[in-house]
C-alpha positions in Angstrom: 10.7 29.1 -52.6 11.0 30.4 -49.4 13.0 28.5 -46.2 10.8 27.2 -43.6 10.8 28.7 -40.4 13.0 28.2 -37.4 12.5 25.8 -35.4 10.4 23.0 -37.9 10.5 20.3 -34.9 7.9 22.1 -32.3 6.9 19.6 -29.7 4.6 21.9 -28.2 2.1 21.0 -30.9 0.8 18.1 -28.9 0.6 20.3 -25.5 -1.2 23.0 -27.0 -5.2 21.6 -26.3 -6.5 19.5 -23.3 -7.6 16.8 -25.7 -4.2 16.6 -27.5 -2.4 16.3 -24.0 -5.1 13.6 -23.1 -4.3 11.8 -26.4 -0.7 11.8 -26.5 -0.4 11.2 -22.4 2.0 8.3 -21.4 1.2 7.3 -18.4 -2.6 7.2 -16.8 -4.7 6.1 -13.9 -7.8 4.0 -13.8 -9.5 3.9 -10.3 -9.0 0.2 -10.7 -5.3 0.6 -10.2 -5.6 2.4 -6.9 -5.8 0.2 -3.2 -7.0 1.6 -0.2 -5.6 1.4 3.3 -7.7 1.0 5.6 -6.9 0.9 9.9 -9.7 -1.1 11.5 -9.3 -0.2 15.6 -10.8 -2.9 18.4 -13.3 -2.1 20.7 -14.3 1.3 18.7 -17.4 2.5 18.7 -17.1 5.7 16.2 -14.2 6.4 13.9 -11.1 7.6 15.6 -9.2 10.7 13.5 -5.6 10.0 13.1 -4.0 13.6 13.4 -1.0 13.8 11.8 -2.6 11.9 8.5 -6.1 14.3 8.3 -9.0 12.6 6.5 -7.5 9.5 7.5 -9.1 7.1 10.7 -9.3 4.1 13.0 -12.1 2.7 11.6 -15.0 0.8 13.9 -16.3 -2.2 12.6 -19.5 -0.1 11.8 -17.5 2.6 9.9 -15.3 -0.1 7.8 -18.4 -1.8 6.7 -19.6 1.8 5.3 -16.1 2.4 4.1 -15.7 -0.8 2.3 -19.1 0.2 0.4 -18.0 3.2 -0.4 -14.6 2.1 -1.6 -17.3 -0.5 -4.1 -19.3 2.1 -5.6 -16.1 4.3 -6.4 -14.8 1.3 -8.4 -11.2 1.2 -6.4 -9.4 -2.0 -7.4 -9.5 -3.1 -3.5 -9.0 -2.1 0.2 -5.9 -3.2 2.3 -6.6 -3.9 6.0 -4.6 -3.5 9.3 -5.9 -4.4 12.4 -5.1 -2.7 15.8 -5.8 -4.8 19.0 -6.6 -3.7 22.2 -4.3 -6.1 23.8 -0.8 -6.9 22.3 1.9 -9.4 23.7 5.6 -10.3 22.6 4.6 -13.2 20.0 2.1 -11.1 18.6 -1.0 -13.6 19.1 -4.0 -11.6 18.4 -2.7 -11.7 14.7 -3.6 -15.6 14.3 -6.5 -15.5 17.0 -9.5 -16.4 14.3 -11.4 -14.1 16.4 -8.7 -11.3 16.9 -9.9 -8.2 15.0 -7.9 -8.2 11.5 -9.6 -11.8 11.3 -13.1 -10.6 12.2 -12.5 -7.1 10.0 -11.8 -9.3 7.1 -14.9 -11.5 7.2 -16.5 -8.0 7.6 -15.3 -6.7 4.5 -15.5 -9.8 2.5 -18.8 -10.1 3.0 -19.8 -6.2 2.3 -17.3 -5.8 -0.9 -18.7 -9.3 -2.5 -17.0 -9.6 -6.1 -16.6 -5.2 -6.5 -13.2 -5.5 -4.9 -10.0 -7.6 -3.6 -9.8 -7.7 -0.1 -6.2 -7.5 0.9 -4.7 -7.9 4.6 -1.3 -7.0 6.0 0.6 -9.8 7.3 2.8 -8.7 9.2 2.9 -8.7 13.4 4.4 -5.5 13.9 1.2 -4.0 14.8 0.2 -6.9 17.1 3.6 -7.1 19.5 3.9 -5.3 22.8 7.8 -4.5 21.5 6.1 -3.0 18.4 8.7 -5.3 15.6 7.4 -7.0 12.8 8.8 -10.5 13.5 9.4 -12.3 17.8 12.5 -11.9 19.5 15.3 -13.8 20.5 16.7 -14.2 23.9 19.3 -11.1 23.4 16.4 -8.9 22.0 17.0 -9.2 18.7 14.1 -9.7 15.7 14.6 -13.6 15.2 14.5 -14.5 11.8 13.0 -17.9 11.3 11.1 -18.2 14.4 9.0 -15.3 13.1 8.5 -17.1 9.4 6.9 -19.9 11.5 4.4 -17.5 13.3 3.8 -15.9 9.5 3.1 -19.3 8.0 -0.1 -19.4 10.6 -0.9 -15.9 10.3 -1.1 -16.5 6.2 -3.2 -19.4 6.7 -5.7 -17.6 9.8 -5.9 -15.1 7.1 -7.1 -17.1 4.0 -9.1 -18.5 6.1 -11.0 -15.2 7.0 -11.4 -14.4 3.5 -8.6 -12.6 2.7 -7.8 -13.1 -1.0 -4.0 -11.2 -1.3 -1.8 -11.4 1.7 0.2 -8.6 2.0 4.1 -9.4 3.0 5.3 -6.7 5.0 7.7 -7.5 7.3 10.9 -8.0 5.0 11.9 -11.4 6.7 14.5 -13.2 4.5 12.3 -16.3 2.8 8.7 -15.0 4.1 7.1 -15.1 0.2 8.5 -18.9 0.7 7.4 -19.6 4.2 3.4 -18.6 3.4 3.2 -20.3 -0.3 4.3 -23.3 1.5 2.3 -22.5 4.2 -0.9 -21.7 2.1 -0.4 -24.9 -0.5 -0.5 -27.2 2.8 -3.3 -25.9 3.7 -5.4 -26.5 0.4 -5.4 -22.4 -0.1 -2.7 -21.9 -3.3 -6.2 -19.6 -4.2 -4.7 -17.0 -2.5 -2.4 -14.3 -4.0 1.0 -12.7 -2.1 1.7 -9.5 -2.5 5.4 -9.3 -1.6 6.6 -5.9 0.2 9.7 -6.7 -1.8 11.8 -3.4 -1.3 10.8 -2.0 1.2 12.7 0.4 3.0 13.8 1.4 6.7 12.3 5.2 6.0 11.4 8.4 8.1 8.0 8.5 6.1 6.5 5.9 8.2 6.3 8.2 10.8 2.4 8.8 10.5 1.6 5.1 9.6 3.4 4.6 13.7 0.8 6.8 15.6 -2.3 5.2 12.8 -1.4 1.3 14.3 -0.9 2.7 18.1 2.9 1.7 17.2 4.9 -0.2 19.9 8.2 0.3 18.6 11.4 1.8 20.2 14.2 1.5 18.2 14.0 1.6 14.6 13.8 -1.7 11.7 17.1 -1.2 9.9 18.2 -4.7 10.9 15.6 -6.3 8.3 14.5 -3.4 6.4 16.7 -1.9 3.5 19.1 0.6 3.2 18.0 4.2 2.0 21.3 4.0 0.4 20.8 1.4 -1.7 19.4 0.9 -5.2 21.0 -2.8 -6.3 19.7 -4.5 -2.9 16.1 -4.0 -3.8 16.4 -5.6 -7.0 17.9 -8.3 -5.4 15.1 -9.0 -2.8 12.4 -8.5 -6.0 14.4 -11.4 -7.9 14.3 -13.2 -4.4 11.0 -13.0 -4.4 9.7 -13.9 -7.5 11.7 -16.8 -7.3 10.2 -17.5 -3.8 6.4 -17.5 -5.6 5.0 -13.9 -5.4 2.2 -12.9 -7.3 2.8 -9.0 -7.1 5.7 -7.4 -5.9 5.8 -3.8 -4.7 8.3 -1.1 -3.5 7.4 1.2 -0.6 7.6 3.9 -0.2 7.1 5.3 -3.5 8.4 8.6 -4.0 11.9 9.0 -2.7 12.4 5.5 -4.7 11.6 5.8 -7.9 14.6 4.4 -9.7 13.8 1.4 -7.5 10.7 1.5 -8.7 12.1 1.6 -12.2 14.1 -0.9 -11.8 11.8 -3.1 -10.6 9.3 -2.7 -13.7 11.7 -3.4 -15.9 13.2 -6.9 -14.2 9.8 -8.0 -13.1 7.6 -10.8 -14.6 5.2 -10.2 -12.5 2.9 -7.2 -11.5 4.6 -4.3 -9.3 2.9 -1.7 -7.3 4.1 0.9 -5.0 3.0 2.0 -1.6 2.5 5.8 -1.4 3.4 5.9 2.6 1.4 7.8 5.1 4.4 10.5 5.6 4.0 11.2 1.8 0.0 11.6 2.4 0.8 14.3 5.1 3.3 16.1 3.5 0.8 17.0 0.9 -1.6 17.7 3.0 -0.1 19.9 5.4 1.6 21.9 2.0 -1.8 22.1 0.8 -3.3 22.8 4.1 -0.7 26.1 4.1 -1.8 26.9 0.9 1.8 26.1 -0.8 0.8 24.0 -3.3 -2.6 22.9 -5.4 -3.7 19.8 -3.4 -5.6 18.0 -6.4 -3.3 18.8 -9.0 -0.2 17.6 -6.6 -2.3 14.5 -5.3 -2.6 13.7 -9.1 1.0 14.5 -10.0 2.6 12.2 -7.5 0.1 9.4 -8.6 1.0 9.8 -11.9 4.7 10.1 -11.3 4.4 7.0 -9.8 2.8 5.4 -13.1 5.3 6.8 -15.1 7.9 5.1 -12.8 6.3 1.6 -13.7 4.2 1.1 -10.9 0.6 -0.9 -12.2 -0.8 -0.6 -9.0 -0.7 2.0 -5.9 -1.5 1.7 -2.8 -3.0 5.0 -1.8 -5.4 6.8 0.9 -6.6 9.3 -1.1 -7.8 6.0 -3.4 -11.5 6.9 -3.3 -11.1 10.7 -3.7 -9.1 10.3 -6.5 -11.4 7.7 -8.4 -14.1 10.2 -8.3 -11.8 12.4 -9.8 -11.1 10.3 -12.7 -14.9 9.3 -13.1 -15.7 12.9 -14.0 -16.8 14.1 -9.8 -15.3 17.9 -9.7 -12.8 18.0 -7.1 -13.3 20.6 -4.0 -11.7 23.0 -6.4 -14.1 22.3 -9.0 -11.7 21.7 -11.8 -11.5 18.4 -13.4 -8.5 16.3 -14.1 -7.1 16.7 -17.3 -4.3 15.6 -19.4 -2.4 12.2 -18.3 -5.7 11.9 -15.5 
């Protein structure tokens, strides 16, 4: 009897075919995982082009309602909307003016998506304030903590009542999931979901998202958003959180934080997504723009990476392309995804 041959463990075995990958893959996407942002801009006529995020836009009211179809008939799990008014002022109020334009751009896409898709809405005032923060100011200047809860308890319930079926928690006030549950029970709408921006941090990959929303801001967020440093904090605000009556809870950004994003999964009873941030979206782009790396097959990797990380959910622009993708649609390359796609 002869020895067997070195090595008798081979894991290659299972990489060696596209179908055995696509069998033995661990993580996957389903285009009802994937949310798409969308920037909705007053007073537009046509769509706007953001530069520094290409493919991306202000939407007109016209435009979103063709968007939001075409975000139905891809089969996205829903569409995430910011407004940006053409008048902002330091308490923000175009954010809770029924007829201020997240409000109206919400009916909009209520009505056009019907049942095919959640309507979500940021809450947050950051893109509503003439100072450009996500909460009012005190008297010294500085982002006042509670007296900006009270302006999100009327922005969740102006929202709800627009349609809006997931709020999305943005601002990373302390007790914000609290304020709007309580805010949203009183107000005969516990229907309505929070999605809690639970660790989310103070990060140069915003950068694009700034010019997107005609940002205000000078100064940065670090007062009230977390650390880059630090891992155990945003496990804390997640357990905060929950506690405080979040439905989903979701890290952003994504990439630079996937052990938060790890650790999150695996403490979380509830749902958790992750935000895959505008400066992540241009990165790639510009890379593949260069011709550096294979846009679809890094667009699919970082998805995927972010999957593998925990995340159930991901926030995404390239949400519609990439659904496409994974419903058999040859991307501009022509090459299917295979494997873990």
């Amino acid at each position: 009897m002869t020895e067997p041959a070195f090595p008798r463990v081979r894991p290659r075995r299972l990489r060696s075919t596209p179908a055995l990958r696509r069998a033995t893959a661990e993580a996957r996407l389903h285009p009802a995982q994937l949310t798409l942002p969308l920037f909705v801009g007053e007073g537009l006529t046509a769509p706007k082009p953001i530069s520094s995020m290409p493919g991306v836009v202000q939407h007109s009211l016209d435009s979103l309602r063709a968007e939001i179809a075409r975000a139905a008939e891809a089969g996205i799990g829903g569409v995430m909307l910011f407004g940006i008014p053409e008048h902002k002022d330091a308490e923000g109020s175009g954010a809770t003016d029924p007829d201020g334009i997240l409000n109206i751009a919400t009916r909009l896409a209520v009505v056009e998506a019907g049942d095919a898709l959640v309507v979500q809405t940021d809450l947050c005032l950051d893109e509503f304030t003439d100072h450009g923060h996500c909460g009012v100011l005190d008297a010294d200047g500085r982002v006042d903590n509670d007296a900006s809860l009270e302006r999100y308890r009327d922005m969740a319930v102006a929202q709800a009542e627009a349609g809006s079926q997931m709020l999305g928690l943005s601002a990373m006030m302390d007790g914000q999931v609290a304020a709007a549950r309580d805010a949203l029970d009183v107000a005969g709408r516990s229907d309505v979901a929070l999605l809690a921006y639970t660790a989310k941090y103070a990060s140069a990959f915003y950068g694009p998202f700034r010019e997107a929303v005609q940002s205000s801001l000078q100064g940065d967020r670090r007062t009230y958003q977390l650390d880059p440093a630090n891992r155990r904090e945003g496990l804390r605000e997640t357990l905060l959180d929950v506690e405080e009556g979040a439905d989903i809870v979701m890290v952003k950004p994504a990439m630079s934080y996937l052990d938060v994003l790890a650790d999150t999964a695996a403490a979380s009873p509830v749902p958790v997504w992750a935000y895959q941030v505008s400066g992540e979206y241009a990165m790639i782009e510009a890379a593949a723009a260069n011709g550096w790396i294979d846009r679809e097959r890094a667009i699919l990797e970082s998805l995927v990476g972010l999957r593998r990380a925990g995340a159930e959910g991901l926030l995404t622009y390239w949400a519609i392309e990439v659904a496409g993708w994974l419903r058999g649609r040859p991307s501009a390359s022509g090459v299917l995804p295979v494997g873990a796609y």
